[in-house]
C-alpha positions in Angstrom: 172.9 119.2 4.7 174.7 116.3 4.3 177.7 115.2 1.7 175.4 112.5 0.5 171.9 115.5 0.1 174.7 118.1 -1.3 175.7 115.5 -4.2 172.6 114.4 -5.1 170.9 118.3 -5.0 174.0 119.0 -7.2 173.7 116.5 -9.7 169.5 117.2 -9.9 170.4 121.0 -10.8 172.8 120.4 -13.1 170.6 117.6 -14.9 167.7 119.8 -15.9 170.0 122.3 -17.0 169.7 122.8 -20.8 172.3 124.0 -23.2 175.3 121.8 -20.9 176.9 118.3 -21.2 175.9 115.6 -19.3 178.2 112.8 -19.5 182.2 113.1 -19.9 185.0 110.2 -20.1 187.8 111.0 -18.5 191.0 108.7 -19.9 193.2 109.6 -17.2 196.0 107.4 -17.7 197.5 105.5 -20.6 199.0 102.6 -18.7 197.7 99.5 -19.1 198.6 95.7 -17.5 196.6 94.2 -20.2 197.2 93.2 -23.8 193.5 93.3 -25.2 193.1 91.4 -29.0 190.8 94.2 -29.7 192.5 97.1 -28.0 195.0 99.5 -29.6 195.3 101.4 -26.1 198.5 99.5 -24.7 200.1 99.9 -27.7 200.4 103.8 -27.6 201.0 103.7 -23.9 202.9 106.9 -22.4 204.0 107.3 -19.2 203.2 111.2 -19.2 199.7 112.1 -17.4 198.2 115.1 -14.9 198.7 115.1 -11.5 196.3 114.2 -9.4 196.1 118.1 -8.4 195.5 119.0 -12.1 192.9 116.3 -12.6 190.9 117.8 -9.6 191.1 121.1 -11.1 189.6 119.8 -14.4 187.0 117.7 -12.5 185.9 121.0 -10.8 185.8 122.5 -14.4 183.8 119.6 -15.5 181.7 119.8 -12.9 180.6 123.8 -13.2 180.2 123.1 -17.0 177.3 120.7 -16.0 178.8 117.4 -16.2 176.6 114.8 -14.2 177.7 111.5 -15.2 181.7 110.6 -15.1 183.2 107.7 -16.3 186.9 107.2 -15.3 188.8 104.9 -17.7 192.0 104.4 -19.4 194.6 102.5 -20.0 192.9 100.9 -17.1 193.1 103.9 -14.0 193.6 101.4 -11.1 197.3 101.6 -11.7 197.7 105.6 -10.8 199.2 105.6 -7.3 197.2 108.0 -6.3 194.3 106.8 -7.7 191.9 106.6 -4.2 192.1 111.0 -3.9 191.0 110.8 -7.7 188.2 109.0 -6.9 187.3 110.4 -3.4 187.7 113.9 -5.3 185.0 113.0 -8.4 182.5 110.7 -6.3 181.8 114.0 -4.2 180.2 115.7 -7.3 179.2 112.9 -9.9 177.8 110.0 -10.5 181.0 108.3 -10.8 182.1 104.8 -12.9 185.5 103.6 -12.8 186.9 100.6 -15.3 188.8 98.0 -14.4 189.9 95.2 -16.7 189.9 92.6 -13.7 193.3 92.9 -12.4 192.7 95.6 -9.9 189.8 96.4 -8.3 190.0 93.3 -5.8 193.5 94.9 -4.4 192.0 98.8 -4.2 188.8 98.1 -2.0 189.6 101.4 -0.3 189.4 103.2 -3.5 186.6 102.4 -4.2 184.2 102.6 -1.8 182.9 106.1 -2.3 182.4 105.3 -6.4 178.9 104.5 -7.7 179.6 101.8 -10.2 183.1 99.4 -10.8 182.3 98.2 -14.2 184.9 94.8 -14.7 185.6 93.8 -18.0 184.9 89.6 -18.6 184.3 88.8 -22.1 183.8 85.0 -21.8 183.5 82.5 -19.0 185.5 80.1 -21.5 188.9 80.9 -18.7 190.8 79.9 -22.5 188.8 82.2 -24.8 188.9 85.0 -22.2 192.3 84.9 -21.5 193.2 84.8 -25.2 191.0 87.9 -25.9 193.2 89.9 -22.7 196.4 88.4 -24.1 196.7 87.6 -20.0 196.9 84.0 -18.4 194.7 84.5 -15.2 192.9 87.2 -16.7 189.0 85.9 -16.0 189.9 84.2 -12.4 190.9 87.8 -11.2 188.3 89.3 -12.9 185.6 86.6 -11.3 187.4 87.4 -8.1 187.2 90.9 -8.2 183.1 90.8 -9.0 183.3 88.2 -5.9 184.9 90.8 -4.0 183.5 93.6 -4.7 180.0 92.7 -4.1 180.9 90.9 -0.9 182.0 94.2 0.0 179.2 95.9 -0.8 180.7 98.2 -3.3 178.8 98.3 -6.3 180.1 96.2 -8.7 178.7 95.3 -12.8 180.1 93.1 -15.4 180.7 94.4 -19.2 181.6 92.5 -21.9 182.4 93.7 -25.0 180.0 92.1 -28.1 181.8 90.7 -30.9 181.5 87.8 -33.4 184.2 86.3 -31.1 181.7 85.7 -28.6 178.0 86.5 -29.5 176.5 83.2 -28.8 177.9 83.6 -25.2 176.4 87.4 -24.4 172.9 86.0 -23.5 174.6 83.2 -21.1 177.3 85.6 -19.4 174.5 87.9 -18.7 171.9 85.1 -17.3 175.4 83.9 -15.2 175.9 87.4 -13.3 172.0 88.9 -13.2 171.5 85.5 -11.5 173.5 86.8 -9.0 172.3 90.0 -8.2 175.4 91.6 -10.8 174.6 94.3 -13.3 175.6 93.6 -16.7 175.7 96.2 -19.5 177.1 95.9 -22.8 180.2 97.5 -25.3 180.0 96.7 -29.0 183.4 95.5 -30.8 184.0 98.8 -33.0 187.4 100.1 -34.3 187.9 104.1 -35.9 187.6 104.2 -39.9 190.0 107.5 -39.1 194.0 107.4 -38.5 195.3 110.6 -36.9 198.2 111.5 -35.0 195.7 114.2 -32.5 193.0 111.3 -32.0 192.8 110.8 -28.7 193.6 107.6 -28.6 193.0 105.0 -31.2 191.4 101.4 -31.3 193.1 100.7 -34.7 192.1 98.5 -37.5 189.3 96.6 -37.8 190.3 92.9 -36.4 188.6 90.6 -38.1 187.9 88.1 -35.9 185.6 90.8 -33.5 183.9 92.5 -36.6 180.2 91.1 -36.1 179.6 89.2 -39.2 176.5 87.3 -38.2 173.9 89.9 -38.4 171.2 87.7 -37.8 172.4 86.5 -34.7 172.9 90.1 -33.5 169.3 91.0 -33.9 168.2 87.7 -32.2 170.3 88.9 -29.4 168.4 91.9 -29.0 165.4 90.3 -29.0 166.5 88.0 -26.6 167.7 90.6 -24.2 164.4 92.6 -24.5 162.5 90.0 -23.5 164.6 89.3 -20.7 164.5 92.2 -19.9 160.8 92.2 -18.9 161.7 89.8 -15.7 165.3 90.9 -15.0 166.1 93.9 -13.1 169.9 93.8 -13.7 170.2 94.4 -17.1 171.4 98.1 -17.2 170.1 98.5 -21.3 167.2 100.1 -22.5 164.5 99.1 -25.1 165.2 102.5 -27.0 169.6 101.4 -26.8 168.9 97.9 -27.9 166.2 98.7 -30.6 168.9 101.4 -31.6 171.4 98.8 -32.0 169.0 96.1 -33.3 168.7 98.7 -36.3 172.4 98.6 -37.2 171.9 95.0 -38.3 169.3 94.4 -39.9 169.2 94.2 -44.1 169.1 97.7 -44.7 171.5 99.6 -42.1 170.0 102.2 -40.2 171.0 104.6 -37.8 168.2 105.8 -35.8 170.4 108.5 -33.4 172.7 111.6 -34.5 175.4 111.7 -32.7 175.4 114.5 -29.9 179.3 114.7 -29.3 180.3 118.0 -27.8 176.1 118.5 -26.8 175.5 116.1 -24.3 179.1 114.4 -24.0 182.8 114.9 -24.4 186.0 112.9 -23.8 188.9 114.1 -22.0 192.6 112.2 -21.7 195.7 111.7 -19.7 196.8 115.2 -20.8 193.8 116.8 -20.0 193.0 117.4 -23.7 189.5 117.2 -24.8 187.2 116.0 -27.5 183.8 115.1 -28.4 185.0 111.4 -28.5 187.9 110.0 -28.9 187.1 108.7 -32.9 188.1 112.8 -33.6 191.4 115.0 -33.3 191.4 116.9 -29.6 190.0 119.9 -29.4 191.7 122.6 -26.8 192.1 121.7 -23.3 189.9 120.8 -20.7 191.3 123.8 -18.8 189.8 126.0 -21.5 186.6 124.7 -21.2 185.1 127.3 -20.3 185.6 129.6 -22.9 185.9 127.4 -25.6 182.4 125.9 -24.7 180.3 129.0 -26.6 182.8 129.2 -29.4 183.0 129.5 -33.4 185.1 126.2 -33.4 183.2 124.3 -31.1 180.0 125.2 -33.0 181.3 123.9 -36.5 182.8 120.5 -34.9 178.9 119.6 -33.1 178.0 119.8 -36.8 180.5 117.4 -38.3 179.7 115.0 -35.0 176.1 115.6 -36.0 176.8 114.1 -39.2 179.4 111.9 -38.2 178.2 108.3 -39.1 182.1 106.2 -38.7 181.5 104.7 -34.8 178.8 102.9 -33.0 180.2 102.7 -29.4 177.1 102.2 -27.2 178.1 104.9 -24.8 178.5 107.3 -27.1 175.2 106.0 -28.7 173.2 105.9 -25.3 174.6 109.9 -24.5 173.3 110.8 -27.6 169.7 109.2 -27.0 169.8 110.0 -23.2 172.4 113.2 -22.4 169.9 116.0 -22.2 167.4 117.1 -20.1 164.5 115.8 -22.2 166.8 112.5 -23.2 166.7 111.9 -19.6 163.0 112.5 -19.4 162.7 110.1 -22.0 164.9 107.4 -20.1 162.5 107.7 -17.3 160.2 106.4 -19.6 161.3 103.9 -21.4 162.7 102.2 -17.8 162.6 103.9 -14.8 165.4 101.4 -13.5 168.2 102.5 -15.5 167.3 106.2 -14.7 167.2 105.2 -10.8 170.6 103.9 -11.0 171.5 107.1 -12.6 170.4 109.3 -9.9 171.3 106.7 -7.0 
């Protein structure tokens, strides 16, 4: 059997396995080139992290525990030296995402290969408005080049931009730009964390007012819009069930239509290697304690205060919650069969 058969019989086992999470985020480094408006990263940047020996022992941790899905992010994770073993490592046993923030991916080609998606931040085509929001002159002609490059190269390459009031009336256009050309786009939503904590694992801060979404109408036109674009266009990585979701959070009376699953389907890990069911709470153990932390007393009590946890709507976390178990994932073939094939690609 081949590497390729090996992965994808892996990753088929492990995704009807009940009772296991799905989807992790690994932060694996706090360094950051980038100065993002809306970011709090780069402030609280430390040059401490695993080795890349370490991180290999966790992925293999992650990986018995059932984890299918890995998203490698940071600080932006491009900047670790040894960043290409990482990544050769984790695309051997999951379907593998990697962030970049534009400035990188273009000059790790090698890297990347092997990985299933680069997603590359670009939050306007306005070069001004862009750059301001990166706090980087340059910022969106490296990130346009490294989209250019990438799918020149044939790796895999998609285009999110955050959604915030800063740029809402732009969304709908930046995604007609890159579908147009055969680019995936999917979408992160401006939050910030209602909680301040020394153990969070990392923190976005305050709300910024010029990002909190204050024209709700607008929002819900935008997920109409997208949903009926999505009828003709392939490339929109969303679903009707994540955009109706989020449709929801802005209409006259606020509703929620998910409970968070944090912990169940999904859990964060950082540069340390500590571990959480996202990064909004205080870490939990150690991802080297998975194991036998997985099953226990204390893990049991913080699903329930996730459960009920109401301060974030991050669309990941909202789309593992909706999609991260075995019948979420049965339900994502049904609502669109696309999404789910890039899943299991």
């Amino acid at each position: 059997m081949t590497s390729g058969w090996k992965k994808a019989a892996s990753i088929a086992r492990r995704s009807v396995t009940p009772g296991k999470p799905h989807h992790a985020q690994w932060l694996i480094t706090r360094k950051c080139n980038y100065r993002c408006v809306g970011c709090n990263v780069w402030k609280e940047q430390d040059q401490n992290e695993l080795s890349s020996e370490e991180i290999k022992k966790g992925l293999d941790i992650l990986r018995d525990a059932g984890i299918v899905e890995l998203v490698i992010s940071g600080g932006d994770p491009l900047l670790r030296p040894d960043i290409a073993e990482i990544l050769d490592y984790a695309s051997d046993h999951f379907v593998t995402t990697v962030y970049d923030n534009g400035s990188m991916a273009a000059k790790k080609l090698d890297a990347l290969r092997k990985v299933d998606f680069v997603a590359i931040s670009i939050d306007s085509l306005d070069e001004a408005k862009n750059d301001a929001i990166k706090a980087v002159p340059g910022a969106l002609k490296s990130a346009l080049h490294a989209v250019e490059t990438l799918q020149k190269e044939g790796i895999r390459v998609a285009v999110t931009p955050t959604i915030s009031q800063k740029n809402l009336y732009e969304i709908v256009d930046i995604t007609k730009h890159f579908t147009g050309k055969g680019i995936p786009v999917w979408y992160c939503l401006y939050s910030y964390d209602t909680s301040v904590d020394s153990k969070q694992l990392f923190r976005i801060g305050k709300a910024n007012d010029e990002f909190v979404i204050t024209d709700k109408q607008a929002m819900i036109s935008f997920c109409d819009q997208i949903m009926e674009m999505m009828k003709t266009n392939k490339n929109i990585l969303m679903t009707k069930g994540l955009l109706k979701a989020l449709r929801s959070l802005y209409k006259e009376k606020e509703a929620r239509t998910w409970k968070c699953q944090a912990l169940n389907h999904f859990l964060v890990v950082d540069h340390l290697g500590r571990i959480s069911g996202c990064h909004n709470h205080n870490f939990a153990g150690s991802v080297f304690d998975l194991p036998k932390q997985w099953k226990s007393k204390e893990f049991k009590e913080l699903r329930k205060m996730y459960h009920d946890c109401t301060q974030c709507n991050y669309l990941c976390y909202v789309a593992y919650s909706m999609y991260g178990s075995p019948k979420g994932l049965v339900s994502l073939v049904g609502d669109q069969w696309r999404n789910a094939k890039y899943l299991f690609k």
